[in-house]
C-alpha positions, 0 to 999 in steps of 0.5 A: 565415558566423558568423550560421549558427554562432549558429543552429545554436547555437540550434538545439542550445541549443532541443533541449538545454532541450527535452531537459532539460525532458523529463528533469525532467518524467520525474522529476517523475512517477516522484517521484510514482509513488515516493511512491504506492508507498511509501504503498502498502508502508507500508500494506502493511506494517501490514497484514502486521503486524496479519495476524502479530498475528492468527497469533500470537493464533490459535497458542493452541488456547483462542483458537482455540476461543473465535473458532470459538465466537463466529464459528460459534455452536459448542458442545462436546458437553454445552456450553449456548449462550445467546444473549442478544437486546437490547430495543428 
């Protein structure tokens, strides 16, 4: 009767590691996923703060103006635009 004790003992020691395998692995994974998405919020992140820099500059009208200018070639009424070509 004892040898049915140690192969139920290994049968509970083989599902016991099998499962503590299976939890480090899942650990291991969700670690990596973790620092992704944390590499993901932090680029995020500098995004959003360069994008609130852009708002802030454009809340002044004359650098409004001024991109709206430069991007659009606008020009005010009696304003002239001179557009100067490099040499080859």
């Amino acid at each position: 009767m004892s040898w049915w004790k140690l192969v139920i003992a290994g049968v509970i020691a083989l599902v016991l590691g099998a499962g503590i395998y299976g939890l480090i692995n899942e650990k291991n994974n969700l670690g990596k996923k973790a620092a992704g998405f944390r590499a993901e919020f932090e680029s995020l992140e500098k995004e959003n703060k360069e994008l609130s820099a852009r708002i802030k500059y454009f809340e002044n009208p004359e650098n409004l103006l001024k991109e709206i200018k430069s991007q659009f070639n606008y020009r005010e009424q009696g304003e002239g635009l001179i557009i100067i070509v490099p040499r080859d």
